[in-house]
N, C-alpha and C positions, 0 to 999 in steps of 0.2 A: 430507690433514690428519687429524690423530689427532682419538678421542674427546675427547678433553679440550681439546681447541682446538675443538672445534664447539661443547661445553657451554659454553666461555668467551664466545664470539660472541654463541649466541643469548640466554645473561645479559646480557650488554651491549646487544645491539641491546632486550631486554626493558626493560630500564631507562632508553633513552634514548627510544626512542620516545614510551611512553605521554605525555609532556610535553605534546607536542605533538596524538596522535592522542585521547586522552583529554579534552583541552578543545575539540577539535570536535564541533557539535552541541549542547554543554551550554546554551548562553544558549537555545538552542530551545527547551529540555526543562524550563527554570523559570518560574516566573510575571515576569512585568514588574517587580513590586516586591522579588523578591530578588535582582535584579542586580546592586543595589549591593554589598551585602550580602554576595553572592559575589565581587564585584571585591575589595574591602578586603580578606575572609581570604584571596585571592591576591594580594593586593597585600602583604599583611604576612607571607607566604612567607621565612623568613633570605636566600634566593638571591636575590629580586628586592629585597629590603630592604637588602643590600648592592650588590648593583647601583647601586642609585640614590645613596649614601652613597657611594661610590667616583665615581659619573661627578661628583656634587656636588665631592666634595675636589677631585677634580683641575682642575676650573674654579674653583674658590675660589682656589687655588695661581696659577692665571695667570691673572689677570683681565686684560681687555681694555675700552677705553675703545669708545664709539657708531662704529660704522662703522668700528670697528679689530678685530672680533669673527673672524680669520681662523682661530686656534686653534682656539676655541672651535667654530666653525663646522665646518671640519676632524674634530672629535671626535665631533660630529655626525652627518656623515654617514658614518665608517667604521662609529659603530652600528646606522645605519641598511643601510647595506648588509649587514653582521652579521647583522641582522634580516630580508634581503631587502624592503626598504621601499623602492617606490620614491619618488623625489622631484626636486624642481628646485633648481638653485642656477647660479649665484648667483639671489638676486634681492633686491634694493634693497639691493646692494654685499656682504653678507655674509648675509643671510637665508639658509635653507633651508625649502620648502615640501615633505612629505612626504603619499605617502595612501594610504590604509587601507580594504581595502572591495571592492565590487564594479565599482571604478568608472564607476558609474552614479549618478542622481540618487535619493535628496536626498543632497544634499553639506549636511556638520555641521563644524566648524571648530573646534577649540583650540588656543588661543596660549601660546608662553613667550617672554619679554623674554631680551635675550642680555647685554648691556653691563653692564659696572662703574661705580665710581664715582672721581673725583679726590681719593680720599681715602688717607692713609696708614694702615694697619691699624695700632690700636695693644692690640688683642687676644692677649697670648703664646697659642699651643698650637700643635700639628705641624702642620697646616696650614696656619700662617697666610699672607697673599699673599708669592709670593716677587717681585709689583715694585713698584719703590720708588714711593710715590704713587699706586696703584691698590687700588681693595678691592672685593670685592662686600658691600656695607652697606645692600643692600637685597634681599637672596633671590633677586635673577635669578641665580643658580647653582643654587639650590634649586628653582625653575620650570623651567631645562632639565632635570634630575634627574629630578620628576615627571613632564614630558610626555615625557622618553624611557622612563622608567616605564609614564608609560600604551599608549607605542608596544607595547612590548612584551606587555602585556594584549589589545590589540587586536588585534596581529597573530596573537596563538594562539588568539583567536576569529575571525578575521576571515571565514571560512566563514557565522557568524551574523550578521554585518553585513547589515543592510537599507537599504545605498547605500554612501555614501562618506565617512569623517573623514579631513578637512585637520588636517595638524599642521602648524602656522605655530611656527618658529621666527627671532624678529624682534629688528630692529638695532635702538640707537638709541633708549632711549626714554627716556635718561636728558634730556630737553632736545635731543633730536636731531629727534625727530621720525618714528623710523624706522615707525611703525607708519600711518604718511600714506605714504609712499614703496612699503608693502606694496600697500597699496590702488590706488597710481598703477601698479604695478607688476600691476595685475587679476588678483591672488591671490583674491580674492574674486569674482569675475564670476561663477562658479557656485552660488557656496555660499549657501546658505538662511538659517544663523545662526551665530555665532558666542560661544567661553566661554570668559571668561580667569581666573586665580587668582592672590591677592596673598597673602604669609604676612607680617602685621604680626605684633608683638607683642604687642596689648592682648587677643586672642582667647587663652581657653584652650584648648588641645589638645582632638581630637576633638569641637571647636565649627566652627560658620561661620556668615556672618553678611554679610547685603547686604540692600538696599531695592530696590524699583519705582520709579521715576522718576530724577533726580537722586541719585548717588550721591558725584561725585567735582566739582567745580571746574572750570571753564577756566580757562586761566591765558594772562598773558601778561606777560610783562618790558617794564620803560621805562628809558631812560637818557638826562638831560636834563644838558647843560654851559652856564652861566649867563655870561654875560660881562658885566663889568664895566671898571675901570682899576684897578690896584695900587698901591701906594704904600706910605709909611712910615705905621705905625699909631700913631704921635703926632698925625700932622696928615691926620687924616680926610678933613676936609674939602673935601681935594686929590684923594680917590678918589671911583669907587666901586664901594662895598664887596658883592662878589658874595656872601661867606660870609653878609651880613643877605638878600639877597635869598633864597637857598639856604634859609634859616631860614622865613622868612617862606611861602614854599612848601611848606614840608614839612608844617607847620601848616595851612596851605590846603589840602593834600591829605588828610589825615583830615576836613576836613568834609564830602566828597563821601559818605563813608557814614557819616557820623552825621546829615547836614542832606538830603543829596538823595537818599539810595537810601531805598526802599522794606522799611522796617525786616523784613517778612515775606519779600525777596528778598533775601539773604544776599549781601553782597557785601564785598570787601577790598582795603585797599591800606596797602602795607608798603615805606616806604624803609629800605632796609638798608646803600645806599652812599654817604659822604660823602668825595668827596675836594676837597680844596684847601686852601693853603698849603702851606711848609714849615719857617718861622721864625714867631717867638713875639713878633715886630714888625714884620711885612710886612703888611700886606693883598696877598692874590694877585689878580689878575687876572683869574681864573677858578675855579670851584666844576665837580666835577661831581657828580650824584649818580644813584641810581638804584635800583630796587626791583621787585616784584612785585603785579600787581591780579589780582583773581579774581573770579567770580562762577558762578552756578550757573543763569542763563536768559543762551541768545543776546542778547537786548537790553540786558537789563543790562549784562553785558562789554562790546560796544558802545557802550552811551552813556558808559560808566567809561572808556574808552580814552579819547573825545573829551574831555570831560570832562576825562582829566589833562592833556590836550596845551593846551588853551584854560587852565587855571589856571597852567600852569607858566611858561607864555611871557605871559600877563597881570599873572601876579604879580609874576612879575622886572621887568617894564616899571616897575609902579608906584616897584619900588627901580631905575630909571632902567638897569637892565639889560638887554641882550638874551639869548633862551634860543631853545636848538635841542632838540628832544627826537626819538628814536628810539625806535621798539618793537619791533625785531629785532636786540639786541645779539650778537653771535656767531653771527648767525645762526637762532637760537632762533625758530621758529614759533610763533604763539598756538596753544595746545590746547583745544577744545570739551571744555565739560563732557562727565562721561560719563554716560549718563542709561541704566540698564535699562530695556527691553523688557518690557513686562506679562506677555504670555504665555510668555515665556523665564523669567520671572521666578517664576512661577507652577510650570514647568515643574520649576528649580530648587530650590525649596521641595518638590512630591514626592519628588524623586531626594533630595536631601539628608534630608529625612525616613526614606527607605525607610535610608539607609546609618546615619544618626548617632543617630535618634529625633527626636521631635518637640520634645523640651527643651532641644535641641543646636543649635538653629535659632534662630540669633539678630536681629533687626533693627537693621541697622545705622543709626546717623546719621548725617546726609551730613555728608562732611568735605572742608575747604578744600585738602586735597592735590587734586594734578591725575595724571591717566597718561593714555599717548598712548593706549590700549587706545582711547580715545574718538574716534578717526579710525575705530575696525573699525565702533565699534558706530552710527557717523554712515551709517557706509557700507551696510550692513544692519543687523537686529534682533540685537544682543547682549546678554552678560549678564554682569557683571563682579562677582564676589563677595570675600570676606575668609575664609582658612582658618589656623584661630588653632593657635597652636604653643606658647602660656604653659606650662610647668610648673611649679610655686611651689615643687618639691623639689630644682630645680635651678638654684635662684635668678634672680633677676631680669635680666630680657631688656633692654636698652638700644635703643632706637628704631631705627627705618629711618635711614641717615643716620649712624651716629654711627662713629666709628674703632673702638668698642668692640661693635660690631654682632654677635652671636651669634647663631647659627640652631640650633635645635632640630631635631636630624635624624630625631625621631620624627613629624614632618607629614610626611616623602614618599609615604608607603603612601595616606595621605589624600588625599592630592592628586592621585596617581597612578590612585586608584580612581573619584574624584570629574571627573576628567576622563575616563576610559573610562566612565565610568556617565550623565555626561550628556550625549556624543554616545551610543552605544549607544540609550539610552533614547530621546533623539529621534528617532531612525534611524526605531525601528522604532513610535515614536508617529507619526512622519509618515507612516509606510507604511499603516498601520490606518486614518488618516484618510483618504488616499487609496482604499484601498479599498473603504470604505465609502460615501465621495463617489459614487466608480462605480459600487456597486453601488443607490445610490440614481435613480444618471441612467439604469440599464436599467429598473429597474422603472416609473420615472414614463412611458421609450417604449413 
């Protein structure tokens, strides 16, 4: 080999290495509180910044409905293997569980939702979804994005790891339920704690924003079919008439939370679906309708289920009707409120301090949306937070939800970083405390 072919080698080998070898050892070598700090200016790196903007389009482009996530899933793990990451799959149909670390204990855990929504994109730009009746309108593309984000932060440290981070990559949480199925599926049997991230719209960029306790709703679906007799709607008399019973109910069912909940224990119920008839002088035969309760304490939800089933089928009785009511239409599980973890919570509030400032740090108020995220954090201590994306120079953001749904692709770095910074950070806060502990039990012998 010529000179000039060795000078070109050892350039190149000069240049690729250091990547890698250069970010070994560094978490060692700074304080606890510039972790963050240093996650974020490597997170907002152009290479890893387009990384995650590229893995984002290309699931925004094919979105995938709950437990149909095989694409998705797919894309996944060729990064991960990319990354030399190991991990499991399936598990709970299309999940992937990946880890990070020394694989030893304590085991730290962060989640990204995978699934779309039944929505038809009605957003023009180059990526918008290319199937018909699918979109992601709520950022689960922008959460695989940043936690393969953070894979990649973690794995170029993972020499500084003080245990082990679970990356849960989860089905189904659109109303599927998939994040109950993780847990059945003992993704968690090891792990200590768990931290997941939502990018609404109402946060401004380089904000976040969550509470201690109650954060998010339970939620659960009803659908009730009222029977009555049909008839011609000239001569009444000859039916009866299920649409009055229907009526008469739906009315009945707002008094449960204006008359019998506990005005300080926030609770909801919303009929959204009315079907029956189909001509403009029939009385039909039957009515069905149906809607969503919520509440923010186990017992509350609880007695609001009973509670709608005893009004629905009472009520109708009195309009000489019979009623059948269900609370698992399609299948749809009731979801536990999602209630943060104190000291998880606590925990979150330093890390996001040490990354964004202390002004940046917002307290959120609990809100009637539900996420399955709330089977993790039932199952162990979790911590469910809000990483805001608003820019006001870019015009307004339209809701979770909507066809018109635009994600702000400057929240990946943030999110990316705020997931390696608060496993990292607990890692090695739980190791110190362990430490400590033992070195307290030798002295007392």
């Amino acid at each position: 080999m010529g000179f000039s072919k060795w000078v070109s080698l050892v350039i190149a080998l000069h240049l690729f290495i250091p990547e890698f070898s250069n970010s070994e050892g560094v978490l060692s070598q700074i304080e606890g509180g510039q972790i963050p700090v240093y996650f974020l200016d490597y997170a907002k790196k152009p290479e890893l910044v387009d990384y995650m903007v590229s893995i984002r389009r290309k699931i925004h482009e094919n979105p995938e409905l709950g437990f149909e996530e095989f694409e998705t899933s797919k894309l996944i793990r060729a990064e991960l293997d990319h990354l030399g990451i190991h991990y499991k799959y399936p598990v709970a149909v299309t999940g992937v569980v990946g880890y990070i670390g020394n694989g030893g204990p304590p085991f730290v855990a962060i989640r990204a939702d995978m699934d779309a929504l039944a929505i038809e994109e009605a957003l023009e730009w180059e990526h918008k979804s290319k199937v018909h009746g699918k979109m992601h309108a709520c950022g689960h593309d922008a959460h695989v994005a940043m936690l393969l984000g953070a894979a990649k932060l973690l794995q170029e440290h993972r020499h500084d790891l003080k245990g082990t981070v679970v990356l849960i990559f989860q089905p189904a949480e659109e109303g599927g339920g998939g994040a109950r199925k993780m847990v059945e599926a003992g993704v968690l049997d090891k792990v200590d704690a768990i931290f997941g991230i939502h990018v609404p719209a109402r946060y401004h960029i380089g904000t976040v924003a969550s509470r201690y306790g109650s954060l998010l709703a339970g939620k659960g679906f009803f659908e009730a079919v009222i029977n009555g007799k049909g008839g011609h709607a000239a001569i009444p008399q000859h039916t009866i008439d299920p649409i009055l019973a229907a009526s008469n109910v739906i009315i009945s069912l707002q008094h449960l939370v204006s008359r019998e909940a506990d005005p300080l224990d926030s609770q909801l119920v919303t009929v959204a679906k009315f079907e029956g008839g189909g001509t403009f002088n029939v009385i039909p035969d039957s009515v069905a309708i149906g809607g969503t309760f919520r509440a923010f304490s186990k017992e509350g939800f609880v007695l609001l289920k009973q509670r709608i089933e005893e009004v629905v089928v009472k009520q109708a009785g009195v309009q000489r009707c019979n009623a059948t009511v269900s609370f698992h239409p399609n299948g749809s599980p009731f979801y536990p409120p999602t209630v943060n973890d104190r000291g998880l919570h606590e925990h979150f509030l330093d890390v996001a301090a040490d990354m964004l400032g202390t002004q940046n740090v917002k307290e959120a108020q609990p809100v009637m949306g539900a996420e399955d995220f709330s089977f993790l954090a039932e199952a162990i201590p979790g911590h469910f937070c809000f990483l805001g994306m608003k820019n006001e120079t870019q015009g307004p953001l339209a809701s979770s939800h909507s066809p018109f749904y635009k994600l702000n692709e400057e929240v990946l770095p943030y999110g990316a970083a705020l997931h390696a910074s608060l496993a990292t950070r607990y890692l090695l806060k739980s190791k110190l405390e362990s430490k400590s502990t033992s070195q307290a039990f030798h002295e007392e012998l």
